[in-house]
C-alpha positions in Angstrom: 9.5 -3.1 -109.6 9.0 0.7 -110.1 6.0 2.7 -111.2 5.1 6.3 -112.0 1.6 8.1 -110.9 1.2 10.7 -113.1 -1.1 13.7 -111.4 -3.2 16.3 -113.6 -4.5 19.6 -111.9 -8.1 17.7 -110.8 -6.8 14.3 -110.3 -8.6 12.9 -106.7 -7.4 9.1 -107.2 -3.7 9.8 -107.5 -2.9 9.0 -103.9 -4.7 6.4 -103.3 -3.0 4.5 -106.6 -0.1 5.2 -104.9 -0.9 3.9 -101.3 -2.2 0.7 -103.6 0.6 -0.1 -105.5 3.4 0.9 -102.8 1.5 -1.8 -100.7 1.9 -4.3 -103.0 5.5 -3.8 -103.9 6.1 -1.4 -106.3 8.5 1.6 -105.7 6.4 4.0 -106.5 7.3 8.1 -108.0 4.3 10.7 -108.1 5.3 13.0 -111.0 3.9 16.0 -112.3 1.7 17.0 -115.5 4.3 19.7 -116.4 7.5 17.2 -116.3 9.0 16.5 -119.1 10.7 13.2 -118.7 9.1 9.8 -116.9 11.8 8.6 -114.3 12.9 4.8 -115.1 10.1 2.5 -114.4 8.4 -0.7 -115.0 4.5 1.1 -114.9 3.1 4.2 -115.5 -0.7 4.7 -114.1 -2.9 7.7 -115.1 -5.6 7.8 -112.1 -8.7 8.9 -112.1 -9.9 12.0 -111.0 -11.6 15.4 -113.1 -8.1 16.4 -114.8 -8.8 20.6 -115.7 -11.8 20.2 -114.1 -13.3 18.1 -117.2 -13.1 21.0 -119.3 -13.9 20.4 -123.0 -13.6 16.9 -123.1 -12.7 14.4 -120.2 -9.3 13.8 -120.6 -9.1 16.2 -123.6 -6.8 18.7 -121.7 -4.7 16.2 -119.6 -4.0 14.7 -123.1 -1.9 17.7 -124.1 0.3 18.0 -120.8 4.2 18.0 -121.7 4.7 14.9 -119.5 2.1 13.1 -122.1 4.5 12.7 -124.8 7.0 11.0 -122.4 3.8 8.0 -121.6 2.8 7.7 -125.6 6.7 7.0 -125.9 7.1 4.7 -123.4 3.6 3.1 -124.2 4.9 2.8 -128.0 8.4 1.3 -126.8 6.1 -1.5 -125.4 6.1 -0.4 -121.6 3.0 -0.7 -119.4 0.5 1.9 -119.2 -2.8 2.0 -117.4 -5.3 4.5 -117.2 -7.8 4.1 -114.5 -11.3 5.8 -114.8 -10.2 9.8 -116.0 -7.0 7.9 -117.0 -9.2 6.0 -119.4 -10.5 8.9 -120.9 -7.1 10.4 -121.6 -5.9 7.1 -123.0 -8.7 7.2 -125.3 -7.8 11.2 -126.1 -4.6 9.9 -126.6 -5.5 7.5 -129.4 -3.3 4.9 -127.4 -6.5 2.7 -127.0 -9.3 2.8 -129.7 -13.1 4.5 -129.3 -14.4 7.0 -127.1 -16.4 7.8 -123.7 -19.8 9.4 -124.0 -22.0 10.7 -121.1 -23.7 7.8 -118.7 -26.5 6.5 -120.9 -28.8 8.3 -118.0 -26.8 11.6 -117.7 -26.1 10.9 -113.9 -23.1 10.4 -112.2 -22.7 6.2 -111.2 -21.2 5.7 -107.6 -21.0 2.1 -106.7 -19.7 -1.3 -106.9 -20.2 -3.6 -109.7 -18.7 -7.0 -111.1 -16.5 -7.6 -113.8 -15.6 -10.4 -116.0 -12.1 -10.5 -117.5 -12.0 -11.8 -121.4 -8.5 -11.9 -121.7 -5.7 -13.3 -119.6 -3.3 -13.5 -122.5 -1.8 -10.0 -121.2 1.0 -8.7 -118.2 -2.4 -7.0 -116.1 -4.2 -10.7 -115.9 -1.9 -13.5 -116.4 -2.2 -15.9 -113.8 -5.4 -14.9 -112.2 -7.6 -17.8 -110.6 -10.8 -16.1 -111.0 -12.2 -14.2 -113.8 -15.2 -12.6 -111.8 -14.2 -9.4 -110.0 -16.1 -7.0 -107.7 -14.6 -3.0 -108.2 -15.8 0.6 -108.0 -17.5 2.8 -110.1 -17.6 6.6 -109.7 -17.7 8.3 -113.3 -20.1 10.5 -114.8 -18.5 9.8 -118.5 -17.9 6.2 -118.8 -20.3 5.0 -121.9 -18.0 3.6 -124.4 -18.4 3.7 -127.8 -16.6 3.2 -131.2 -17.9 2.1 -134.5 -18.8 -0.9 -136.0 -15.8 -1.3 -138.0 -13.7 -0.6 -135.0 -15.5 -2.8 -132.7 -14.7 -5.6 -135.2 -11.1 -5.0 -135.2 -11.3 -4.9 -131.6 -12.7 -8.3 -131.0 -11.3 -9.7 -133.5 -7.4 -8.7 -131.5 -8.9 -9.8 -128.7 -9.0 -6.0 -127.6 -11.6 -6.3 -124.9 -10.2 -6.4 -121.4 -13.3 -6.7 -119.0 -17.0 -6.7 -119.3 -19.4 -5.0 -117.0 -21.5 -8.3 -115.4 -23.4 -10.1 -112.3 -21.1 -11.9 -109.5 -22.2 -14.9 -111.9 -20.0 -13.7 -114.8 -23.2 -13.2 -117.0 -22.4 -9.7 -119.5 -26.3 -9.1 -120.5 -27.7 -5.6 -120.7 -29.4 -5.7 -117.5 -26.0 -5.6 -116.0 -24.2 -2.5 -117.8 -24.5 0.4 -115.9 -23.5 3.2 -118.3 -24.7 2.1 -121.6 -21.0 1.4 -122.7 -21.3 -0.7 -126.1 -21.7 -4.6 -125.4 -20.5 -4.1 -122.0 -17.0 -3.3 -122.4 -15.8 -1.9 -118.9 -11.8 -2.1 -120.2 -10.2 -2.4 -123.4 -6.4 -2.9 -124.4 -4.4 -1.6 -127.0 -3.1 -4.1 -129.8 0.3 -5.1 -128.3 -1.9 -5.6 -124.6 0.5 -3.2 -122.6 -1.8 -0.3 -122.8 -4.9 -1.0 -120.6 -8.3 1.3 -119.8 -10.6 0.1 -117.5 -13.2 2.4 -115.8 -13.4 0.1 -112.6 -10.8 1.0 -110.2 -9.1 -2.1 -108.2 -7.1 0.7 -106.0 -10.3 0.8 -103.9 -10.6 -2.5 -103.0 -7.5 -3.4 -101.1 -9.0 -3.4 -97.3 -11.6 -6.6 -96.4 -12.4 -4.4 -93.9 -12.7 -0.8 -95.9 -13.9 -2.0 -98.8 -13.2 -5.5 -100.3 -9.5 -7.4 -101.4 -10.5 -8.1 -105.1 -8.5 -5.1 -105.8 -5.4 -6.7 -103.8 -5.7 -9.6 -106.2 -5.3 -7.5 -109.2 -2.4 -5.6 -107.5 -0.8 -8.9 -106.1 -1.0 -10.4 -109.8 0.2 -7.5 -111.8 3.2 -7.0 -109.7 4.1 -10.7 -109.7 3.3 -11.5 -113.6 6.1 -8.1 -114.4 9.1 -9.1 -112.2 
């Protein structure tokens, strides 16, 4: 299986997406913003990271690098996309996954672990998963998501949401979200389920003894449910 890292000017998580997929099997390419053409791959990751320094908008700028148009094609051709943390908030800029990401509802920057509960499995990224509880990292200063009512609806209703911000019990009640992001929602897919956001990142969890393996399990599974 191949992927593509795509690194921004600002983007801090791009080498350690590639340590975590190449681990796990992928043949992995780091290409620039300013390319114009994806090489041929199976999985293209936007990592997290301040992309122009989060100028204007998070993500806002990254949005508009030439390689962009390349990713929105192959996202649109039904090819797998996912946008880790900043990647997330280019996604969103994108208009490849629906809503937006406001400030942390306490205007600080979150650094930590937290659990989360998939909703779907019906999807390439979770199919075949034994557990639905997972334990990732945090480190965003922007991660709040919100959309409207309407689009909420639309969302639930396609079975949109991809994770929920929760306790190691899998319960998603208030007391657990840590940003403020509207009922939860740590992760949300596009309509065809190729096209995934998630704040949490899983490449930081790939070392029982650095860290924690939940994010091997994601990594193991997502290789294994594309081949």
């Amino acid at each position: 299986m191949k992927s593509s890292v795509i690194t921004f000017p600002g983007s801090n998580c791009d080498r350690d997406m590639d340590v975590a997929l190449k681990k796990f099997g992928f043949k992995n390419k780091m290409v620039w913003h300013d390319e114009n053409e994806l090489p041929k791959c199976d999985l293209v990751v936007l990592p997290g990271g301040f992309s122009y320094g989060d100028y204007l908008r998070c993500g806002s700028m990254a949005s508009k690098s030439k390689i962009m148009k390349s990713v929105i094609d192959f996202a649109n051709s039904g090819g797998l996309v996912m946008g880790i943390c900043n990647g997330f908030q280019i996604l969103v800029e994108t208009g490849l996954v629906p809503g937006v990401l406001l400030r942390n509802k306490y205007l600080e920057f979150i650094c930590k672990n937290v659990f989360v509960k998939i909703d779907n499995k019906d999807n390439p990224y979770f199919k075949n998963l034994d557990k639905e509880v997972f334990e990732f990292h945090i480190a965003h200063n922007e991660g709040n998501y919100f959309c409207t009512s309407d689009q909420l609806k639309e969302i639930e209703d396609n079975q949109q949401v991809a994770i929920y911000y929760s306790n190691e019990d899998g319960k998603t009640e208030e007391q657990f979200n840590p940003n403020g992001s509207t009922k939860n929602i740590a992760g949300i897919f596009n309509k065809k389920k190729n096209v995934l956001g998630m704040m949490p990142h899983p490449e930081r969890m790939i070392d029982k003894s650095l860290s924690g393996e939940d994010g091997s399990v994601f990594f193991k599974n997502l290789i294994s449910s594309i081949k």
